[in-house]
C-alpha positions in Angstrom: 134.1 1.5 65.2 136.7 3.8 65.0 137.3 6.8 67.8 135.0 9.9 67.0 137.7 12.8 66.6 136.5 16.4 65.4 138.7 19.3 65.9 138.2 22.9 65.6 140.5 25.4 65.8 141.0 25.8 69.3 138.9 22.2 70.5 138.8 18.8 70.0 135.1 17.3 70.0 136.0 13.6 71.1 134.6 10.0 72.3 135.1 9.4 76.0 137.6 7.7 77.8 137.6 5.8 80.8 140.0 8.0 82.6 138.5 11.2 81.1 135.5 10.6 83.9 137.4 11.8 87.2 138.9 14.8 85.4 135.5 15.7 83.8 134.0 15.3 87.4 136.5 17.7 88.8 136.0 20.3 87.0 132.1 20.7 86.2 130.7 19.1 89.4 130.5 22.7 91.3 128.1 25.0 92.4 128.5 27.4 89.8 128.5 25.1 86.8 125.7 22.7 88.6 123.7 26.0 89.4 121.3 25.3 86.5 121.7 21.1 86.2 120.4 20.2 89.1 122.9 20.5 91.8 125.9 18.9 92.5 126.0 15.4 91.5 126.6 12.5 94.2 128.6 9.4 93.1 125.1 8.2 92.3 124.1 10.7 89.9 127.7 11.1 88.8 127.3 7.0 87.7 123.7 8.2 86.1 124.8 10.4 83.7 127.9 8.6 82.9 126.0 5.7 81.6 123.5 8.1 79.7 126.2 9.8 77.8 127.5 6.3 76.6 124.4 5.3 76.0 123.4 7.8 73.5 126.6 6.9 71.4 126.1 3.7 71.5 122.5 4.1 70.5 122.9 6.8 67.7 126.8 7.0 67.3 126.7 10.3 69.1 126.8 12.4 72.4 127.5 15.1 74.2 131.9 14.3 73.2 134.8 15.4 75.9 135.6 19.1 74.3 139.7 19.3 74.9 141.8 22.6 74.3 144.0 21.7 71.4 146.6 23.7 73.2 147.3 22.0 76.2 145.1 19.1 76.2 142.8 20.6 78.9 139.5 18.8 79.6 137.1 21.7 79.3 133.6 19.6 80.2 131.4 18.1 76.8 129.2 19.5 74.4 127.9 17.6 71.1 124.6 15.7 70.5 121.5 14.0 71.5 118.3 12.7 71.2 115.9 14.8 73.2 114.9 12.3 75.9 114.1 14.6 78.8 110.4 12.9 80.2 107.4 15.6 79.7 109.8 17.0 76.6 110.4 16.6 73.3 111.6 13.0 72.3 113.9 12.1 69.7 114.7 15.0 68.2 118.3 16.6 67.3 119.6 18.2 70.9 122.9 20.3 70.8 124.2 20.4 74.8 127.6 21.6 76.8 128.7 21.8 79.8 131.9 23.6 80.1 134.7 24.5 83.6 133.8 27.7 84.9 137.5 28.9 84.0 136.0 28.0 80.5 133.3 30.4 80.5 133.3 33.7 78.4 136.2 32.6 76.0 133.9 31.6 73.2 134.6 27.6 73.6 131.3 26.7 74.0 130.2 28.3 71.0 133.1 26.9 69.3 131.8 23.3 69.9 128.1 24.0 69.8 128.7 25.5 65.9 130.9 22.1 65.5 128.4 20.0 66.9 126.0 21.4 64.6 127.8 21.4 61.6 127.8 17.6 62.6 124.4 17.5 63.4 123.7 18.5 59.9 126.2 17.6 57.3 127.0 14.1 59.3 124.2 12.9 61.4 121.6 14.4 58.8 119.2 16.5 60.8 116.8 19.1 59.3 116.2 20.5 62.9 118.0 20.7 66.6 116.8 21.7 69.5 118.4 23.1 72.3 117.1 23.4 76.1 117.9 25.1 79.4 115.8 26.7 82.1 114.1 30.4 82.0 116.9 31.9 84.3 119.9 30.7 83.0 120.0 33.8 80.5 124.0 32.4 79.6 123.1 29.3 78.2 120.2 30.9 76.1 122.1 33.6 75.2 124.5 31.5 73.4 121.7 29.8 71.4 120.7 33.6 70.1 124.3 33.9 69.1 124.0 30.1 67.3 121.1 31.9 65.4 118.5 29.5 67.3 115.2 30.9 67.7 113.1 30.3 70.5 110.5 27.4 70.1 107.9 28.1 72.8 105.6 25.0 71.3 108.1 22.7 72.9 108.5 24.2 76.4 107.8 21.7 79.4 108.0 21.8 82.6 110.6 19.4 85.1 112.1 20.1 88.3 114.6 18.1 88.0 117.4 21.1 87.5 115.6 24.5 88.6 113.1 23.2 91.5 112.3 26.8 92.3 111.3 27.3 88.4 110.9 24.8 86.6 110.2 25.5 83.0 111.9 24.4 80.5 112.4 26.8 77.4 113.5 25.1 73.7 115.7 27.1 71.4 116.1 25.1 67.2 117.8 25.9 63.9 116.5 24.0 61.1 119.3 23.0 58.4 118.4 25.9 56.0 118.8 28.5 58.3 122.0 27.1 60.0 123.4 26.8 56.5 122.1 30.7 55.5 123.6 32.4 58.5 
């Protein structure tokens, strides 16, 4: 199968590479961009999720993709798709998902890819719906779902402490095809 490649005008939406992993873990694994994921990630949980996010490509033929700064090559974290898999959740529906370097934040690249990966979600992957999901207090990953055009979906909320023990419920943001198309 051929590399996945979509670029954007600042971004490139990409597959993974093997060397991509220590890079990636560099720059997300901190307090500030863990705040809301569950902590910092041990070489353990690092392995975890590294096998998830090839497992949902090789399962559905996407995931969340390396996002990479046209202009220097900079690995800026991921964003892109998956199924909803999260236990007590949703399953199988359309997820949009990114995790970007704090010296990413508030430069409108996660927005960048989110509206790429849903443009893929839709015209490629052929979803009528995606979700989105993120705890109650972090207000700037829901934020940017309001500025997608999301709207809030309180019918799939859940509850998992597995990323904000303290609070743990879960809050689902969706755009169906027609309004993602409208807007």
């Amino acid at each position: 199968m051929p590399e996945f490649r979509h670029d954007t005008p600042r971004l490139t939406l990409r597959d993974w590479r093997e060397e991509d992993w220590p890079e990636f873990w560099r720059v997300t694994n901190t307090p500030a961009v863990m705040r809301w994921l569950g902590g910092m990630q041990d070489e353990a949980g690092r392995a975890a999720a590294q096998a998830r996010l090839e497992s949902y490509q090789a399962d559905h033929g996407h995931t969340f993709w390396v996002v990479e700064r046209r202009e220097d090559g900079a690995l800026l974290g991921f964003c892109g798709l998956k199924r909803s898999n999260q236990p007590g959740g949703p399953q199988g529906m359309m997820e949009v998902g990114w995790r970007l370097r704090e010296d990413a934040w508030g430069q409108g690249y996660a927005k960048e890819a989110a509206a790429a990966s849903l443009d893929l979600a839709f015209d490629r992957f052929g979803a009528d719906e995606v979700i989105a999901l993120t705890v109650e207090g972090n207000t700037g990953s829901w934020g940017l779902m309001l500025r997608l055009g999301m709207a809030r979906r309180e019918d799939l909320d859940f509850d998992s402490a597995d990323f904000d023990p303290e609070n743990p419920r879960i809050i689902a943001y969706a755009i169906t095809r027609e309004a993602w198309q409208a807007r």
